[in-house]
N, CA, C and O atoms as CSV, one atom per row, in Angstrom:
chain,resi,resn,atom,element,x,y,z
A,1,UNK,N,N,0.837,-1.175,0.000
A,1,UNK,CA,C,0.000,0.000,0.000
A,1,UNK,C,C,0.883,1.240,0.000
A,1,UNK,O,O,1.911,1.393,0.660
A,2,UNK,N,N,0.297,2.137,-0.881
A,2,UNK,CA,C,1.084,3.512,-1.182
A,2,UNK,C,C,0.791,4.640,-1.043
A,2,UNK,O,O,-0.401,4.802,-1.306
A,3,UNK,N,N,1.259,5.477,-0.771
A,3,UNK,CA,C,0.182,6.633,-0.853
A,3,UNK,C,C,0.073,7.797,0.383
A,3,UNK,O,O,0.300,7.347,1.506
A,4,UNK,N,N,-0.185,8.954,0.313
A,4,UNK,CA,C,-0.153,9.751,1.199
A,4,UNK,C,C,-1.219,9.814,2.430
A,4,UNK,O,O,-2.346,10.185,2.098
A,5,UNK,N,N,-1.047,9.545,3.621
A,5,UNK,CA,C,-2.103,9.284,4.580
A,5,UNK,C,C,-2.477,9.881,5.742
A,5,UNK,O,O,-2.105,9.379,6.803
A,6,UNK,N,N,-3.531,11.430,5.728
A,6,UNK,CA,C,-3.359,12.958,6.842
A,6,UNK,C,C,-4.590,11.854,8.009
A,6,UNK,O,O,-5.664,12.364,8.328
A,7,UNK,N,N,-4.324,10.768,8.386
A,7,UNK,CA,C,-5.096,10.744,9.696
A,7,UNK,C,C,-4.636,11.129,11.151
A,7,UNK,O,O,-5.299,10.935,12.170
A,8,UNK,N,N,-2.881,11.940,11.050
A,8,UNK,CA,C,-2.919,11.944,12.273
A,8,UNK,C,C,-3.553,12.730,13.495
A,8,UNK,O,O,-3.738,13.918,13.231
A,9,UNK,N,N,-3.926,12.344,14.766
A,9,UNK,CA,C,-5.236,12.464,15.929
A,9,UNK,C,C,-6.289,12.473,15.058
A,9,UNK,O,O,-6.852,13.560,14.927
A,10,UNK,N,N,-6.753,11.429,14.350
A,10,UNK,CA,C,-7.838,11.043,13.746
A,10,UNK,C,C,-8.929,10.130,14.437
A,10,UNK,O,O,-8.609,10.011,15.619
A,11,UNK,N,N,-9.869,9.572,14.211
A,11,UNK,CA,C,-10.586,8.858,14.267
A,11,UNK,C,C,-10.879,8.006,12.865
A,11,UNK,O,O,-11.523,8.629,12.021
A,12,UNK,N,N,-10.494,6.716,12.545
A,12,UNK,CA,C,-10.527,6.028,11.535
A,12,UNK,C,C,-11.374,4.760,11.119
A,12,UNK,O,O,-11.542,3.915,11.999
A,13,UNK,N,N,-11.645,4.650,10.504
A,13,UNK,CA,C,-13.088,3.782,10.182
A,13,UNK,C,C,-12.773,3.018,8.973
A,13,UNK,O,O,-13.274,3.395,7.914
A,14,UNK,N,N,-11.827,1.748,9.000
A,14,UNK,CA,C,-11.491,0.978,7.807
A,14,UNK,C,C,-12.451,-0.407,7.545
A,14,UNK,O,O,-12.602,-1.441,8.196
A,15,UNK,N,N,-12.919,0.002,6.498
A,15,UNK,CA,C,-14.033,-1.028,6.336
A,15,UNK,C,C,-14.269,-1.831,4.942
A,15,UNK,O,O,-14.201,-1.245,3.862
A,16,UNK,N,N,-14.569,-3.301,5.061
A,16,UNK,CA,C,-14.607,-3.928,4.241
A,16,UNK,C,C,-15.914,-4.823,4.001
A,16,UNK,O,O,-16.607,-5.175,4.956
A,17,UNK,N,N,-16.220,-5.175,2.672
A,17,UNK,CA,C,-17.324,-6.247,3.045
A,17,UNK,C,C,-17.358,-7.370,3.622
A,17,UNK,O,O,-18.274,-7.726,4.364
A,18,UNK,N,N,-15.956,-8.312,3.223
A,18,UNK,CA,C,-16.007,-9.217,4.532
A,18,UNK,C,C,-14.580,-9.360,4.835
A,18,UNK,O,O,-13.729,-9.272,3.950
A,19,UNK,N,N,-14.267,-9.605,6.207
A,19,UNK,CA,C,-13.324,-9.796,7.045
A,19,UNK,C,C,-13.155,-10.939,7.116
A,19,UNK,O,O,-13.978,-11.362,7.927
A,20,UNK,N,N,-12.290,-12.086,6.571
A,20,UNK,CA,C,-12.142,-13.402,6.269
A,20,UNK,C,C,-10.622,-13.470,7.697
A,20,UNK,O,O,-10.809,-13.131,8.865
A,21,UNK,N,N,-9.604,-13.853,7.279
A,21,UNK,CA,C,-8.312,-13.700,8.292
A,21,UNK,C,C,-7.960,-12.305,8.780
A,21,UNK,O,O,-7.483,-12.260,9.914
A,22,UNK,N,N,-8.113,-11.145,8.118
A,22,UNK,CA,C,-7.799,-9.901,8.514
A,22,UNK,C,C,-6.564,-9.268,7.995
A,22,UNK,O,O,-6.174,-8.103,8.073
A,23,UNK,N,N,-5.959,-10.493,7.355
A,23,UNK,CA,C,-4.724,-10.139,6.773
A,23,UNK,C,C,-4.490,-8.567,6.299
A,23,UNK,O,O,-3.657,-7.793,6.770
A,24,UNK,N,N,-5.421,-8.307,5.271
A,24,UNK,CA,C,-5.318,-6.839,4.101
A,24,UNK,C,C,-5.992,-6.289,5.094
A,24,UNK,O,O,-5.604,-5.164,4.781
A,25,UNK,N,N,-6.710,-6.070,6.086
A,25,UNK,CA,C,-7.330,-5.010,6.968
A,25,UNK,C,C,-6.268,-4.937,7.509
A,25,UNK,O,O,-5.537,-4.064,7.042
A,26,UNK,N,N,-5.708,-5.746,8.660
A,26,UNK,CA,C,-4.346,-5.930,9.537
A,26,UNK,C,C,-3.504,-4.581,8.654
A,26,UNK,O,O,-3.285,-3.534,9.263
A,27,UNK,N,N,-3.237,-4.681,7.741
A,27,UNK,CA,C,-1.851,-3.972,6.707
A,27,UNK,C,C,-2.438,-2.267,6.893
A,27,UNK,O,O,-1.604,-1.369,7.009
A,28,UNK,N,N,-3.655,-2.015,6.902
A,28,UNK,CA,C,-4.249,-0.967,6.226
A,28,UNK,C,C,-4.388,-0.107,7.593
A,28,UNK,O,O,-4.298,1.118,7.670
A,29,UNK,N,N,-4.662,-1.142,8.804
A,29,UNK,CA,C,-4.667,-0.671,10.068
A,29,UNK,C,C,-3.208,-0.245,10.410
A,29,UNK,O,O,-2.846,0.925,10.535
A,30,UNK,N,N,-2.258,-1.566,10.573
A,30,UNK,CA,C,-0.493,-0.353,10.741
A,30,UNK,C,C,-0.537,0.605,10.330
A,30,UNK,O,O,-0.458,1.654,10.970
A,31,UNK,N,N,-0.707,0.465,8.888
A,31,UNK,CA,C,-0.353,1.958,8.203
A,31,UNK,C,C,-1.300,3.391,9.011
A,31,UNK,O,O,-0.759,4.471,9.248
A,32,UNK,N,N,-2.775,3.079,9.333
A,32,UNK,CA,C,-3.088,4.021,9.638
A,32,UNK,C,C,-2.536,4.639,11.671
A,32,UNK,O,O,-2.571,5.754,12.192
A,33,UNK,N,N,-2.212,3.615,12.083
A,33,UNK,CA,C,-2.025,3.547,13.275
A,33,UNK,C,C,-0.139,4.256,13.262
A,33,UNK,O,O,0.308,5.176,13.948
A,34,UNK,N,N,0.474,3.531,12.382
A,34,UNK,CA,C,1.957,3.907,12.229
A,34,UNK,C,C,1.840,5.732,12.150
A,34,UNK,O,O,2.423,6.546,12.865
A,35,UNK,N,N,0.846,5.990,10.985
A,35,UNK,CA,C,0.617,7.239,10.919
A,35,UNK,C,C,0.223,8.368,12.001
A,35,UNK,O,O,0.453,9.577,11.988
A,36,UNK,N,N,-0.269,7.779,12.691
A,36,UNK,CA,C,-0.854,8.946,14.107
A,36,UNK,C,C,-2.367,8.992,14.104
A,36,UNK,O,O,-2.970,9.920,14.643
A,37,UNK,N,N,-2.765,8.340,13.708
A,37,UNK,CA,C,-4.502,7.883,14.147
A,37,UNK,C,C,-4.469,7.730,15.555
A,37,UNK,O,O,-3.627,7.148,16.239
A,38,UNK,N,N,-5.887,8.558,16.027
A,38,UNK,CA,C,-6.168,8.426,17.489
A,38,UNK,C,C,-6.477,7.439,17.390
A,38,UNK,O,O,-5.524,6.692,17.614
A,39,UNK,N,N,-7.898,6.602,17.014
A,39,UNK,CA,C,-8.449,5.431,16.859
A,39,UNK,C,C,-8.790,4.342,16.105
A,39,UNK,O,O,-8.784,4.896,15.006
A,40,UNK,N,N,-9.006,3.505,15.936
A,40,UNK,CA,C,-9.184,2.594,14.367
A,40,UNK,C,C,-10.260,1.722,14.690
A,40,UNK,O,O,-10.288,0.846,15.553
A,41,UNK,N,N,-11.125,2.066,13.905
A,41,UNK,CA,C,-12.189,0.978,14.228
A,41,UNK,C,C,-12.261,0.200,12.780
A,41,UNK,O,O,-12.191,0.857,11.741
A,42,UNK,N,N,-12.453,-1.698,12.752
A,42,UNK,CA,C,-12.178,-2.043,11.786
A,42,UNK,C,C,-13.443,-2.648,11.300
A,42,UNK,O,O,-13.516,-3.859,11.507
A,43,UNK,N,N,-14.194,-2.242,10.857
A,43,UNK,CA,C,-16.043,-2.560,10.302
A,43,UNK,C,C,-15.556,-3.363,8.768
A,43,UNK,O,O,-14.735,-3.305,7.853
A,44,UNK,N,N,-16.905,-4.231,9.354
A,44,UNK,CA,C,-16.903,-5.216,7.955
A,44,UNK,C,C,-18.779,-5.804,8.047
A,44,UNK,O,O,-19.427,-5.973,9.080
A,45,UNK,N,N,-19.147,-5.957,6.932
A,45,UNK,CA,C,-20.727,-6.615,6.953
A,45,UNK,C,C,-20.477,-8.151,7.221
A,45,UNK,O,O,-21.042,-8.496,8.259
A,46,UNK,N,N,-19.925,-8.982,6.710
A,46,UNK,CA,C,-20.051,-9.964,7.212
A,46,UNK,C,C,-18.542,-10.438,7.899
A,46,UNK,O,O,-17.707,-10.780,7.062
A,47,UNK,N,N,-18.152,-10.486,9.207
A,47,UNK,CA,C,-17.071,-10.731,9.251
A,47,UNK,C,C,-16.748,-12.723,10.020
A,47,UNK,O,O,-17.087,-13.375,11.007
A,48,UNK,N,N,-16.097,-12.871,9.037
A,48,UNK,CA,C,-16.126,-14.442,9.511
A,48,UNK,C,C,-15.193,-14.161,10.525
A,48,UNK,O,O,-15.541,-14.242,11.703
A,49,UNK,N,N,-13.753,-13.755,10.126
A,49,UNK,CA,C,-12.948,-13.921,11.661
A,49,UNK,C,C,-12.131,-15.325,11.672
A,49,UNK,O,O,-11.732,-15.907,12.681
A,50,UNK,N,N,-11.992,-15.684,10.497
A,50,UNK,CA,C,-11.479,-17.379,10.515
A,50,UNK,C,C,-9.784,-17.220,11.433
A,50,UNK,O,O,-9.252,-16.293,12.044
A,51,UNK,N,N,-9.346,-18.756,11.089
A,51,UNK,CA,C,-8.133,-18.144,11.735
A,51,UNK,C,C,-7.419,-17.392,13.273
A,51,UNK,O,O,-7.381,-18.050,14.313
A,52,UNK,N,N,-7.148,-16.652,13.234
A,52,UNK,CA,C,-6.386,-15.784,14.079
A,52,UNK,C,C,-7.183,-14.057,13.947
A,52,UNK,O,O,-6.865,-13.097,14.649
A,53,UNK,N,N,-7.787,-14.059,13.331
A,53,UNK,CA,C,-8.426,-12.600,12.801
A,53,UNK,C,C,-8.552,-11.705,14.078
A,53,UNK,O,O,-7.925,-10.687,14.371
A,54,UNK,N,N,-9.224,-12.155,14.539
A,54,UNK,CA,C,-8.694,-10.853,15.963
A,54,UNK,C,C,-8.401,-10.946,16.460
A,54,UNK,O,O,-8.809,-10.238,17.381
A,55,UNK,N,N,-7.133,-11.982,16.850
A,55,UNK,CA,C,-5.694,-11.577,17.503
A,55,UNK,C,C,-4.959,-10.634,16.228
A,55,UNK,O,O,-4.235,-9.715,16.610
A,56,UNK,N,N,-5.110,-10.816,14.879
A,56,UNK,CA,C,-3.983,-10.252,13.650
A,56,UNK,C,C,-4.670,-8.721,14.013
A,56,UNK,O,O,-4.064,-7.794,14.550
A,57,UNK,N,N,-5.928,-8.716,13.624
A,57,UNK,CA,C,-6.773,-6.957,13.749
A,57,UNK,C,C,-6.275,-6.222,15.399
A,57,UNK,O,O,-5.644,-5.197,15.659
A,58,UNK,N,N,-6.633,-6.835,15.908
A,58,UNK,CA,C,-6.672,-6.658,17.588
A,58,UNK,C,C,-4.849,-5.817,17.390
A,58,UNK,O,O,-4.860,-4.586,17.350
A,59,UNK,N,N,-3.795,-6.353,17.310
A,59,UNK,CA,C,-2.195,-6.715,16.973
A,59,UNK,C,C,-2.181,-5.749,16.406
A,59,UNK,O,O,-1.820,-4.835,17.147
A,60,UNK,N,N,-2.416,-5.402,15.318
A,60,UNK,CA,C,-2.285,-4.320,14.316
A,60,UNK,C,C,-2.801,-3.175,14.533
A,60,UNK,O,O,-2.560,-2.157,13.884
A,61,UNK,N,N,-3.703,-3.297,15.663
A,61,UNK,CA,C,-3.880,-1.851,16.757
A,61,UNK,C,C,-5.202,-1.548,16.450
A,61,UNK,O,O,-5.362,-0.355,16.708
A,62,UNK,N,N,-6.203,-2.031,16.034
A,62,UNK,CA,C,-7.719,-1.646,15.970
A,62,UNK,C,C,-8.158,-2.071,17.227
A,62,UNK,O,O,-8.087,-3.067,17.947
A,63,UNK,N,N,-8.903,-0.321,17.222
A,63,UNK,CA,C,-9.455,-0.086,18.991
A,63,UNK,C,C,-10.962,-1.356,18.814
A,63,UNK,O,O,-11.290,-2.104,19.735
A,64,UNK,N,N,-11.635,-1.319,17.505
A,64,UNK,CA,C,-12.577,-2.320,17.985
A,64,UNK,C,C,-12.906,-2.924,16.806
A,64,UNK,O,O,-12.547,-2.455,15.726
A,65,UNK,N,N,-13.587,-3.970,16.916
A,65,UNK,CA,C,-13.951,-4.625,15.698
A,65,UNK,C,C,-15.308,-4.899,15.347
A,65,UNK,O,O,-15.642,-5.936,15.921
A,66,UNK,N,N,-16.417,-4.340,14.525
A,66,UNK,CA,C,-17.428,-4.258,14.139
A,66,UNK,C,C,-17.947,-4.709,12.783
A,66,UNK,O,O,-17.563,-4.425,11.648
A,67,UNK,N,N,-19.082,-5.613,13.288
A,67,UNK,CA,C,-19.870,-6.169,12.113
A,67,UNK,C,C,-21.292,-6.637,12.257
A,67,UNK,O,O,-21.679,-6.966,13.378
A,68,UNK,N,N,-22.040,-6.693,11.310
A,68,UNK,CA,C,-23.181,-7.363,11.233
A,68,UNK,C,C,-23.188,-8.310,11.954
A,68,UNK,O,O,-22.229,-8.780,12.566
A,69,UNK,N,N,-24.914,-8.879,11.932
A,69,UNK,CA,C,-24.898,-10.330,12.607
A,69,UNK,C,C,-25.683,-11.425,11.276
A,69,UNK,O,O,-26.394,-12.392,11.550
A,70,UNK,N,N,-25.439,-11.108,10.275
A,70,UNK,CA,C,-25.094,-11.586,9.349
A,70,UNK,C,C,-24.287,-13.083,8.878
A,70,UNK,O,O,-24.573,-14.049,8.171
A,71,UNK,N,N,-23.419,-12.757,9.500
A,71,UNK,CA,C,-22.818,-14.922,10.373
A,71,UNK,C,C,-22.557,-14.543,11.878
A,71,UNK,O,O,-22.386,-13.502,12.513
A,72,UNK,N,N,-22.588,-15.371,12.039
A,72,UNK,CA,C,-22.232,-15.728,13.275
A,72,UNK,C,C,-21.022,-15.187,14.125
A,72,UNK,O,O,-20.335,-16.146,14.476
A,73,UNK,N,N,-20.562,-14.098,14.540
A,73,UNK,CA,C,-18.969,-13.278,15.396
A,73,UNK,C,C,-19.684,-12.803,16.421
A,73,UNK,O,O,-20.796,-12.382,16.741
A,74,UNK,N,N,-18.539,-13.052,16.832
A,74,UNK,CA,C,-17.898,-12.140,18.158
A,74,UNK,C,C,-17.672,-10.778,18.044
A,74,UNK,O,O,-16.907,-10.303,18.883
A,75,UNK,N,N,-18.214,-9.920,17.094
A,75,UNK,CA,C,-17.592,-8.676,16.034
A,75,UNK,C,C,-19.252,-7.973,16.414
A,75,UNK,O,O,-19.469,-6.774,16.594
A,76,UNK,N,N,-20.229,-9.030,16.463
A,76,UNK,CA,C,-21.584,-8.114,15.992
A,76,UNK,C,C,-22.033,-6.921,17.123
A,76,UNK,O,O,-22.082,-6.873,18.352
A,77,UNK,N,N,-22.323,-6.015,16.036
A,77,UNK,CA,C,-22.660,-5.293,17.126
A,77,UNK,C,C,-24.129,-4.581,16.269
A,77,UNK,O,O,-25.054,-4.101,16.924
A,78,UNK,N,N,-24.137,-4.623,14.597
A,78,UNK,CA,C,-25.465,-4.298,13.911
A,78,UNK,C,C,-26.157,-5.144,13.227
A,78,UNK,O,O,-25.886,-5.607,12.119
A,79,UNK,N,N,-27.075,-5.353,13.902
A,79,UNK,CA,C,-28.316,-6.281,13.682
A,79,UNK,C,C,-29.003,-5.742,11.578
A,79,UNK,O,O,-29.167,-4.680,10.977
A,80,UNK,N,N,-29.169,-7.212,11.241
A,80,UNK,CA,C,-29.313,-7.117,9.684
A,80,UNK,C,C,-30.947,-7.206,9.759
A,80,UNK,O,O,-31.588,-6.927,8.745
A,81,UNK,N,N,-31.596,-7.580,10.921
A,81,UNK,CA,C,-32.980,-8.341,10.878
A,81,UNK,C,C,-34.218,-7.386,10.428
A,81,UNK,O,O,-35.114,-7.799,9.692
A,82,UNK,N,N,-34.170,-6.056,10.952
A,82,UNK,CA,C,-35.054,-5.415,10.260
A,82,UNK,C,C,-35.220,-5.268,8.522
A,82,UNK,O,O,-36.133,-5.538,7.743
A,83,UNK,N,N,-33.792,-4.676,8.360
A,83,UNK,CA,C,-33.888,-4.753,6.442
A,83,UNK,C,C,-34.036,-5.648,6.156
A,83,UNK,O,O,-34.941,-5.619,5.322
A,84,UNK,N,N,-33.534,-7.078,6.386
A,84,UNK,CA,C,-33.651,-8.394,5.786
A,84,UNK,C,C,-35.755,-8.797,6.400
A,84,UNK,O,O,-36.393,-9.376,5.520
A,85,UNK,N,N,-36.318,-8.576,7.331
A,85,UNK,CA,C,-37.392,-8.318,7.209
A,85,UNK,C,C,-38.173,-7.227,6.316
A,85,UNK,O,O,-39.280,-7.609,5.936
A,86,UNK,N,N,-37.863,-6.195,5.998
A,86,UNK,CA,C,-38.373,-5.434,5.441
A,86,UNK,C,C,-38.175,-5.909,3.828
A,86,UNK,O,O,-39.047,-5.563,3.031
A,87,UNK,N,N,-37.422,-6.429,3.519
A,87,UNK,CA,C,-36.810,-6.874,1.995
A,87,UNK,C,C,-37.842,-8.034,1.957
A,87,UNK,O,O,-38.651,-7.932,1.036
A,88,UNK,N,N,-37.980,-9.099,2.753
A,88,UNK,CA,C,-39.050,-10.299,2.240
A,88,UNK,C,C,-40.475,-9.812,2.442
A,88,UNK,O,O,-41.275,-10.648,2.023
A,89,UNK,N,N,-40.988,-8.844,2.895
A,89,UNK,CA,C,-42.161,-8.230,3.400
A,89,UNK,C,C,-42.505,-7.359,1.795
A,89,UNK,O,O,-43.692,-7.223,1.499
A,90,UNK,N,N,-41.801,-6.998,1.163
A,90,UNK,CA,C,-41.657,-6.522,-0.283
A,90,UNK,C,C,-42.492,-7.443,-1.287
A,90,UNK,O,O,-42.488,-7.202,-2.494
């Protein structure tokens, strides 16, 4: 990863659709954390978490880890059930 990066005393919000090992989040988090980010929160919609994933995220300095409940984590903290009700109610 390349590139010029103004988060420092930031608040940071790196987010993906799904969080499988954490590997490429892990990378994206140093960088923002190396940089001078106050915080890093690492959001994903479905986050599996296989592996080591939040010990690697956790490691790489993300203050928290957030996701749907969408599968099954330890991550959830936003409930999918209303839209996914509202979508079959259609």
């Amino acid at each position: 990863m390349e590139g010029e990066l103004k988060v420092q005393d930031k608040d940071v919000i790196i987010a993906d659709d799904i969080i499988a090992t954490g590997g490429t989040m892990a990378s994206a988090i140093a960088i923002a954390k190396k940089t001078g980010a106050r915080s890093i929160y690492a959001v994903g919609t479905h986050a599996l978490l296989i592996k080591n994933a939040v010990y690697t995220l956790l490691s790489a300095g993300t203050d928290k880890i957030i996701s749907t409940d969408s599968v099954d984590s330890p991550a959830y903290v936003v409930s999918m059930a209303e839209v996914v009700a509202q979508a079959l109610s259609k």
